[in-house]
SESE-891893 format. One record per residue (C-alpha): residue number from 1; x, y, z. Coordinates in steps of 0.05 Angstrom, whole numbers, plus 32768, in hexadecimal, padded with zeros to 4 digits. Example, Ala and Ser with C-alpha at 12.3 -4.5 7.8 and 13.67 -1.06 7.14 Angstrom:
SESE-891893
<node 1, <80F6, 7FA6, 809C>>
<node 2, <8111, 7FEB, 808F>>
***
This chain:
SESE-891893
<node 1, <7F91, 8153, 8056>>
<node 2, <7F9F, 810A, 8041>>
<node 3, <7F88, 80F3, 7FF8>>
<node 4, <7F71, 80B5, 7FF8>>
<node 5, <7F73, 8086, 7FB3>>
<node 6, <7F5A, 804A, 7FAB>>
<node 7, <7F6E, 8014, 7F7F>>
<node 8, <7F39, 7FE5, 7F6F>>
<node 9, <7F5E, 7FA5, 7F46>>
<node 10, <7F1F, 7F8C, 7F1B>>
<node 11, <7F48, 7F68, 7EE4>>
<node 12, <7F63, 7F2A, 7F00>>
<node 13, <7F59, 7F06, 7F42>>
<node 14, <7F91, 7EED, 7F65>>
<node 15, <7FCB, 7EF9, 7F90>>
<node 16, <7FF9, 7EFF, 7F5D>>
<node 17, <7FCA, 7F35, 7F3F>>
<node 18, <7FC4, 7F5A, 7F79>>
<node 19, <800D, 7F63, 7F82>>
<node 20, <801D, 7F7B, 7F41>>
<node 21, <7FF4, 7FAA, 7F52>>
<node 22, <8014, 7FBB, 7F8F>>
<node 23, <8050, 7FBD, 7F74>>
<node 24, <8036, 7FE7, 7F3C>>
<node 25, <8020, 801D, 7F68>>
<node 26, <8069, 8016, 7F91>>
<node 27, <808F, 801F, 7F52>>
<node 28, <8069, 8060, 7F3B>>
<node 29, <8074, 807E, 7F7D>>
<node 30, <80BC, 8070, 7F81>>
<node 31, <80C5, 808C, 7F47>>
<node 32, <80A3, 80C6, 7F5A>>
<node 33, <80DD, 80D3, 7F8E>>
<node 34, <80A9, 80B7, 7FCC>>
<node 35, <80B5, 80A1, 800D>>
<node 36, <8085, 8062, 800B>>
<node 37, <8065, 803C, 804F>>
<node 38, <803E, 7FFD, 8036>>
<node 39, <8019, 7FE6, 806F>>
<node 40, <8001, 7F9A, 8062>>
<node 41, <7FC0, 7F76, 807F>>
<node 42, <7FF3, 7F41, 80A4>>
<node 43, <8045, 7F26, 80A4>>
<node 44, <8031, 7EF0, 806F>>
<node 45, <801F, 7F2C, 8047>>
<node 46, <8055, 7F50, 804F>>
<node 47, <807F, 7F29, 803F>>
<node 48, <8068, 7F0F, 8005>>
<node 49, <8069, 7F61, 7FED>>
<node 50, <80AF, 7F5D, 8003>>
<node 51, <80BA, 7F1D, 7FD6>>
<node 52, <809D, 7F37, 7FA1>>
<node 53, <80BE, 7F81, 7FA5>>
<node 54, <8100, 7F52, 7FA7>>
<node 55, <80EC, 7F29, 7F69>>
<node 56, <80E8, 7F66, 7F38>>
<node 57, <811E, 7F6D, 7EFD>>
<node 58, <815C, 7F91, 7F12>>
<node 59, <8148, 7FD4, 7EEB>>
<node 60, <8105, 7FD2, 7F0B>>
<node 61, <8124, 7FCB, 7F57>>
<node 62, <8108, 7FF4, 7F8D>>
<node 63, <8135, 7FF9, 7FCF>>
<node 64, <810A, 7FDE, 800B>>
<node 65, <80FD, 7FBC, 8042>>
<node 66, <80D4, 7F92, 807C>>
<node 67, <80D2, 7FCB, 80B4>>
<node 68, <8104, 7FBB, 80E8>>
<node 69, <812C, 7F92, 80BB>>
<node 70, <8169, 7FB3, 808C>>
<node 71, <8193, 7FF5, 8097>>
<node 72, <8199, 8021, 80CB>>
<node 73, <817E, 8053, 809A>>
<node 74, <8140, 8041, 807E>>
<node 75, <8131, 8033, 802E>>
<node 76, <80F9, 8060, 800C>>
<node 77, <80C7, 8023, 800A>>
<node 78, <80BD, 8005, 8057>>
<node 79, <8083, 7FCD, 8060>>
<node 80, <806C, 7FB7, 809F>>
<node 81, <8025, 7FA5, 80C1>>
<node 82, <800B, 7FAA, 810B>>
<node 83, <802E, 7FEF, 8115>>
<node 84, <802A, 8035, 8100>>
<node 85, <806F, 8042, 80D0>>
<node 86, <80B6, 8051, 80F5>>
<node 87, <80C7, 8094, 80C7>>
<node 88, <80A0, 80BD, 80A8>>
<node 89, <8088, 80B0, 805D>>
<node 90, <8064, 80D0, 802E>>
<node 91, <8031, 809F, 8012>>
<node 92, <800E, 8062, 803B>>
<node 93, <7FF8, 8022, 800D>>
<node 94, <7FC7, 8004, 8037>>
<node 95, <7FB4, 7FBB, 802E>>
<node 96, <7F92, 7FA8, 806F>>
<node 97, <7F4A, 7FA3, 806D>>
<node 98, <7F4B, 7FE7, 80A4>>
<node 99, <7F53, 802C, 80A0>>
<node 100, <7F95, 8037, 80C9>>
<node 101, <7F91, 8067, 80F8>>
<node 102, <7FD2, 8090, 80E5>>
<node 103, <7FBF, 8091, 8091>>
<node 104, <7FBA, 80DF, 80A1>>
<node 105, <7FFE, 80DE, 80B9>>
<node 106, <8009, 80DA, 8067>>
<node 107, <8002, 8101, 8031>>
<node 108, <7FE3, 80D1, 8007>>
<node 109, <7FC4, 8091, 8015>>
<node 110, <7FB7, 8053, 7FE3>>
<node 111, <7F86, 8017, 7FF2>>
<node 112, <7F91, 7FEA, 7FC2>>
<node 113, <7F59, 7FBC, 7FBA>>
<node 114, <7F5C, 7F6C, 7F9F>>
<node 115, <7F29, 7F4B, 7F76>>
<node 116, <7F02, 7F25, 7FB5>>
<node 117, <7EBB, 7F3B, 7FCC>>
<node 118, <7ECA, 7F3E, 800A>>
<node 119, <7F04, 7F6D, 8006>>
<node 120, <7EE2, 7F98, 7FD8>>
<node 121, <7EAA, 7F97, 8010>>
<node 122, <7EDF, 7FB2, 8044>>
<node 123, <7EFB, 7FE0, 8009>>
<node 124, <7EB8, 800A, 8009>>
<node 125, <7EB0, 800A, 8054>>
<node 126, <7EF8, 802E, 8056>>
<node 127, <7EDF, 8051, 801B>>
<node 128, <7EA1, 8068, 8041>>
<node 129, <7EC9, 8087, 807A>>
<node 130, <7EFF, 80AC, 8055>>
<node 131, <7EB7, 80C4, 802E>>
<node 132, <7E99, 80DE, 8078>>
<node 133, <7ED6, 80FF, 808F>>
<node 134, <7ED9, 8128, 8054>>
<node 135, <7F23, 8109, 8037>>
<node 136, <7F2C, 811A, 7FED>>
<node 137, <7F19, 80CE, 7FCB>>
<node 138, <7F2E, 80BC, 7F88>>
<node 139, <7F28, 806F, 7F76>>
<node 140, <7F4B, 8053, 7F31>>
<node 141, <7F37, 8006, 7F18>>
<node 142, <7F68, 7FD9, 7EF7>>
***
């Protein structure tokens, strides 16, 4: 069964903020050896993930892409929106406002949550139906 984690960024508002976070949570799972599908709320924001992924310091790079862009054979880290991943991966980082409906497809599954009331608002409706269906929850603040 899918665990589910949320990460709820309290700290700081901002984009800038949230992505760090993101990026954060990409790194730790990379290192980890992980296959990772981010799936982002629209294109805008996925590709400011993929800017930001691309922006890192050399030693900190993590081999990814926009899905359907890049090598035939596909980098650990794929992000895309609109559509369930191409490959199989191990963890999903959702951050769309929805619970997708392939996040059991994955073994884990990461909501990572800005510092807006209204996201955090969508963030404990998700929250409330990983809860019903009886998915293993954990939820971390930053």
């Amino acid at each position: 069964m899918t665990q589910v984690e949320f990460h709820i960024l309290e700290s700081q508002p901002g984009e800038e903020a949230y992505l760090r976070l993101v990026g954060q949570c990409v790194k730790s799972l990379y290192k980890q050896g992980r296959k990772v599908y981010i799936h982002a709320h629209d294109q805008a924001q996925a590709h400011a993930v993929d800017e930001y992924l691309w922006a890192l310091d050399l030693n900190e790079f993590i081999p990814h892409n926009l899905v359907g862009e890049g090598p035939a054979k596909a980098p650990p880290v794929q992000i895309g929106f609109n559509q369930p991943p191409e490959e199989q991966h191990d963890c999903l980082i959702n951050l769309s406002r929805d619970v997708q409906p392939f996040f059991s497809y994955f073994l884990k599954c990461y909501e990572i949550v800005p510092n807006q009331e209204e996201h955090k608002e969508s963030a404990r409706e998700r929250y409330k139906f990983y809860r019903g269906h009886g998915y293993p929850l954990q939820h971390k603040k930053h």
